[in-house]
N, C-alpha and C positions, 0 to 999 in steps of 0.2 A: 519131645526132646531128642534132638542126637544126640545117642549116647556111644563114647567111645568105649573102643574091648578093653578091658584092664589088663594093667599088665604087671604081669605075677612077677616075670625077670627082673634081675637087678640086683643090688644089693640088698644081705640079710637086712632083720628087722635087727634090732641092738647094737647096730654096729655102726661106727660114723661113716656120712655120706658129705655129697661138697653140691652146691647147688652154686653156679658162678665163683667165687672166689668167696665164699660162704663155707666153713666146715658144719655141718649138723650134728650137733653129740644129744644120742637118746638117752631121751631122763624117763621117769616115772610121772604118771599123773597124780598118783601121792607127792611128788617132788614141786607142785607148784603149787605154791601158797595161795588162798582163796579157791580154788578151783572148785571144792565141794560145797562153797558156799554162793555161788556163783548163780545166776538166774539162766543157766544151761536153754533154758526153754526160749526163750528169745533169742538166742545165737542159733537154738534149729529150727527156728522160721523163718529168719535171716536165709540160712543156707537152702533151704527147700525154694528159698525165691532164685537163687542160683542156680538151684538144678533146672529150673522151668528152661534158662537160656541153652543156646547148644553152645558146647564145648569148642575152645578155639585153640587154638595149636599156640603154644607155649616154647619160645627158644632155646630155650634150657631143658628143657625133655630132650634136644638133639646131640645131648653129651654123654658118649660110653656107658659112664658111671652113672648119671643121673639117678637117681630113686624117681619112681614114678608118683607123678602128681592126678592119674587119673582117677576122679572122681564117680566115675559110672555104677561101679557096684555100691556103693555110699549112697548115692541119691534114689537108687531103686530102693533101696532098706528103706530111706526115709520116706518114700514114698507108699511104702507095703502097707504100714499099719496108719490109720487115722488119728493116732497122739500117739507116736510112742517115747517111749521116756528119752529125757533128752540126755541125762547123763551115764545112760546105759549105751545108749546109739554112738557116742562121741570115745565113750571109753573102748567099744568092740570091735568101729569099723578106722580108726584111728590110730597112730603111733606120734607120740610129741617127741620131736628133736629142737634143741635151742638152737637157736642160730648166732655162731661166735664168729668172729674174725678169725684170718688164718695164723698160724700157731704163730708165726714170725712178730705178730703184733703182739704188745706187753700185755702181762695177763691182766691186769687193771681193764685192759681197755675190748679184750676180746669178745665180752659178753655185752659188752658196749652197743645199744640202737641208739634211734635219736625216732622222736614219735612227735608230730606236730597235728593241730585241730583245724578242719574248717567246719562253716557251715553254712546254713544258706540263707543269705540277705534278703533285705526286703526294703526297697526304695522305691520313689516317685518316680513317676513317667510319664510320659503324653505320646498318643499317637501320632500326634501333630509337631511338629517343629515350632518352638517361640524364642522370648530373650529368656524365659527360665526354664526350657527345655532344649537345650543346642547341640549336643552329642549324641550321635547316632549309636545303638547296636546295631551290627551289621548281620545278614545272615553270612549265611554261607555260599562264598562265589562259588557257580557251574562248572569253573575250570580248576578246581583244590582237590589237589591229589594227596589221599595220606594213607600211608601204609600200613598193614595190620603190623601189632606187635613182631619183630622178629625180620618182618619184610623189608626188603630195599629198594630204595628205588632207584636204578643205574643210573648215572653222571651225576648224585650230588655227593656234596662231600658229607663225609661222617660227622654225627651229630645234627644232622638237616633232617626233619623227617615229614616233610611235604614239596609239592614243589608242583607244578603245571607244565603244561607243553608250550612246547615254542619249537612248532616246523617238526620234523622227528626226534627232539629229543625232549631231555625232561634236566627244565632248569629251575633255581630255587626260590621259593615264592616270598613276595616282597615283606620286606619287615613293617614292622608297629611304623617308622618314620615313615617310611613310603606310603604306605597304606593311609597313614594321615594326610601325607601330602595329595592325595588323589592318584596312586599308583592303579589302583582298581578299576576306576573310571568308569561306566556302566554296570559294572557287577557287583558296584559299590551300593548296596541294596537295606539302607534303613527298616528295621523293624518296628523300632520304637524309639524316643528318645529319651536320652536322661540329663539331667542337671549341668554334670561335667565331666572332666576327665577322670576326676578320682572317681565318682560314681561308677565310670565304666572300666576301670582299674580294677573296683573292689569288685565286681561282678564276674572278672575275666580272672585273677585270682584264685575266686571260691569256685570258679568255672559253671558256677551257673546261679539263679538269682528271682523271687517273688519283686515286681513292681505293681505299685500300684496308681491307678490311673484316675485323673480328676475325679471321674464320675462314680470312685469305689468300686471299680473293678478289680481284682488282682489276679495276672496272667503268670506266666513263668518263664523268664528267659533263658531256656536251657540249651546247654554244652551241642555244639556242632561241629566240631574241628576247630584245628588252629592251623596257623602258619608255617610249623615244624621249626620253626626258629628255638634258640636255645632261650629258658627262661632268667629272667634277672628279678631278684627281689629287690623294690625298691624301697623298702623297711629298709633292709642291707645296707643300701646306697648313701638313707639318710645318716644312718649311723657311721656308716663308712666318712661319710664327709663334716662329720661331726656338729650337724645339724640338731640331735637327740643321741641321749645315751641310751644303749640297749636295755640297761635295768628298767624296768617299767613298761616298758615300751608296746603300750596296746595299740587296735588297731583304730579305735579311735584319734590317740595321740598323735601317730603317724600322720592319718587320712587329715585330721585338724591342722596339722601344719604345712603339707602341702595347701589344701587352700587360704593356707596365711600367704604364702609365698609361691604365686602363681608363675612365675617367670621361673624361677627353678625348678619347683614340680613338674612342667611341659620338659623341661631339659631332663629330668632323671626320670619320668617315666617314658621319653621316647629311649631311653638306654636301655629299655627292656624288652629286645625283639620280637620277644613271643606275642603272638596276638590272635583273641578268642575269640569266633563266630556262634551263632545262637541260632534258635530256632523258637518259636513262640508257642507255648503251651497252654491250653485253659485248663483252670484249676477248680475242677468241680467244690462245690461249696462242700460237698457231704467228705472229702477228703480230708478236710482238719489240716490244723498247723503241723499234724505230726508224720505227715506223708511227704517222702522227702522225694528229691529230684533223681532221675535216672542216671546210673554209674555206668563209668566205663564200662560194666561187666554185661549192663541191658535190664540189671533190676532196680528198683525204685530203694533207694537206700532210707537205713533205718539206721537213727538217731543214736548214737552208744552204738550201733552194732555193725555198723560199716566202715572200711577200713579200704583207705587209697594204698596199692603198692604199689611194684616195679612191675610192672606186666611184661617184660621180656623176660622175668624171674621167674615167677610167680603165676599160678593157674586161677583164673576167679574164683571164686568159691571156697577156696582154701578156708579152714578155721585157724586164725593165729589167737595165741594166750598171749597177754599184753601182761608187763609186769611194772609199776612206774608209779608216777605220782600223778593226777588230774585236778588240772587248779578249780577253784571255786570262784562265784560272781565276787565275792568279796575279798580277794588276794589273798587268799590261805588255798590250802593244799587237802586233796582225802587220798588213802591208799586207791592204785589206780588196777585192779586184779580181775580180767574180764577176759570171756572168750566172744571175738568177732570173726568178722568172714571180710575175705578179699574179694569185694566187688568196684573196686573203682581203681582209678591211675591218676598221673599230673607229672605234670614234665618236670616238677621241681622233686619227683619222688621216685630216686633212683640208688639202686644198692639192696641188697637182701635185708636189711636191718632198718630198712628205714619204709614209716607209715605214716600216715594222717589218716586221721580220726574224725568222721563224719560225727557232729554231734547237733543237727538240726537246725532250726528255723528261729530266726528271731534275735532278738537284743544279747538276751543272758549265754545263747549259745554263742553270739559274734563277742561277746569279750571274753568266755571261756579260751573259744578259738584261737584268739591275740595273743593268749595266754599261755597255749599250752606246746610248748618247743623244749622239751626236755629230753636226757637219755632216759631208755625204757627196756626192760628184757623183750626178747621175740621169741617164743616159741611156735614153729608152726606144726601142727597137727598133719601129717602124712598119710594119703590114705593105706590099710593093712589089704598086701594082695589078699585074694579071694584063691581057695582053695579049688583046684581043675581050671583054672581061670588059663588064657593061651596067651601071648605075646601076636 
């Protein structure tokens, strides 16, 4: 693992810090409800898979005040002993600050997130093109230029965050309509194919996806880039145009009326620029339904315990305390009190306060998923400098 020097400078521990337009006010970890009742021990194997990745430079560490997000003396601790307890480790190498809105916002609204679910699908496919297979996944063209978290790429405009050559420069790579239209042209490179466009909607979406193939195979169409186009929900769209009311509104519902109304659906989801390329996975049998897909961060996400953020925010690995409600298969609600770790992103998940919630494979986790877009507290766990430790 590269591991980065920690860094001790910075601001006290108890004292409020600002992470982007985020203030952090330190609470106590007696201060968060559930916390001792919590199954700690899954959220430090969660994070030990974090540590395995190396550490990648975070935008927000390049601000004055920042408080440091480096993890390095954290993951060596949990690396030292062979089980060590997980609510001792989290309580000694850790400090929790909430994350509120800036003071200017009404206090109602300052401890205010917003926390949303995916998880990962599992639909029909053929390697082969027919009349019930006609939509391509495409890989990823040789010429998709996308920048780490924080990077730019000179001559596009802000909010672009991909884009290809053309002669000496670097211009902006073609949207979801071009891309359909045949903008790609040879690079346009079928993986597999699916059903139709919502199929590959809800694929591009959840950003990655189990299909299974006539002959009872099942591969994994996982995350390779996108377009750097800005995202549009077309959930949004439908409601926006008063097609479906938001009450209810799962993602079966959604996905079922798009294919009731095929001549609309091509129009609201070419409105959605963003567009996801893939890469094909084989999905060893001895891995079970519960071994989930590779995150932004580079580790294999765990179901309940991984958590999409803002990665120009936010450092992988991070443990965040969620505090909220998490709906059930059957449209009720359980208290939602859990410690997860930041290892993924998505273009629709941006802001200090805002997350999605890995919660796995399958039926019951894709209507959870549909389900769950509610406000939720954030607390994120910071790690505590390291005594003699140098900047």
């Amino acid at each position: 693992m590269a591991l980065l020097a920690v860094l001790a400078a910075g601001p006290a521990l108890g004292t409020p810090v600002k992470v982007g337009e985020a203030v952090l006010e330190p609470v106590a970890f007696a201060d968060l409800p559930g916390f001792a009742g919590d199954d700690l021990a899954a959220a430090l194997a969660a994070f030990r898979l974090s540590c395995a990745q190396p550490a990648r430079p975070v935008p927000a560490d390049a601000a004055a005040d920042a408080p440091s997000q480096d993890l390095a003396a954290a993951c060596a601790a949990a690396a030292a002993a062979d089980a060590p307890d997980a609510r001792a480790f989290f309580t000694a190498h850790f400090a929790p600050y909430r994350v509120t809105r800036p003071a200017r916002a009404a206090a109602a609204e300052r401890q205010a997130g917003f926390l949303t679910g995916y998880f990962e699908p599992e639909l029909p496919a053929s390697l082969e093109p027919s009349p019930e297979f006609s939509v391509p996944a495409l890989a990823r063209p040789d010429d998709l230029i996308v920048p780490e978290p924080g990077e730019t790429l000179p001559g596009l405009e802000p909010g672009l965050r991909a884009g290809r050559r053309d002669g000496g420069r670097v211009v902006p790579y073609p949207d979801r309509a071009a891309i359909e239209d045949g903008a790609l042209g040879p690079r346009a490179r079928p993986l597999l194919y699916l059903r139709d466009a919502v199929d590959l909607l809800v694929l591009q979406v959840q950003g990655s996806g189990r299909v299974r193939l006539p002959d009872g195979r099942v591969l994994r169409l996982a995350y390779d880039g996108r377009n750097g186009r800005p995202y549009t929900s077309v959930a949004r769209l439908i409601v926006a145009e008063g097609h479906l009311p938001l009450e209810g509104l799962t993602l079966d519902r959604w996905t079922s009326w798009l294919r009731a109304h095929p001549d609309t659906a091509r129009r609201l989801i070419r409105r959605n620029a963003s567009y996801i390329f893939f890469r094909l996975e084989t999905l060893p049998v001895a891995e079970g339904a519960a071994t989930g897909p590779t995150g932004g961060g580079g580790t294999p996400l765990t179901p309940g315990r991984s958590l999409a953020v803002d990665a120009g925010l936010w450092r992988y690995g991070l443990p965040f305390w969620l505090a909220g409600r998490l709906p059930t298969p059957d449209g009720g609600s359980v208290p939602l009190a859990r410690l997860v770790i930041a290892q993924d992103t998505g273009s629709a998940i941006t802001g200090p306060a805002r997350g999605d919630l890995y919660l796995g494979t399958g039926t019951e986790a894709g209507i959870v998923g549909g389900l769950l877009r509610d406000p939720a507290g954030f607390v994120v766990l910071l790690p505590v400098p390291q005594a003699g430790t140098v900047r």
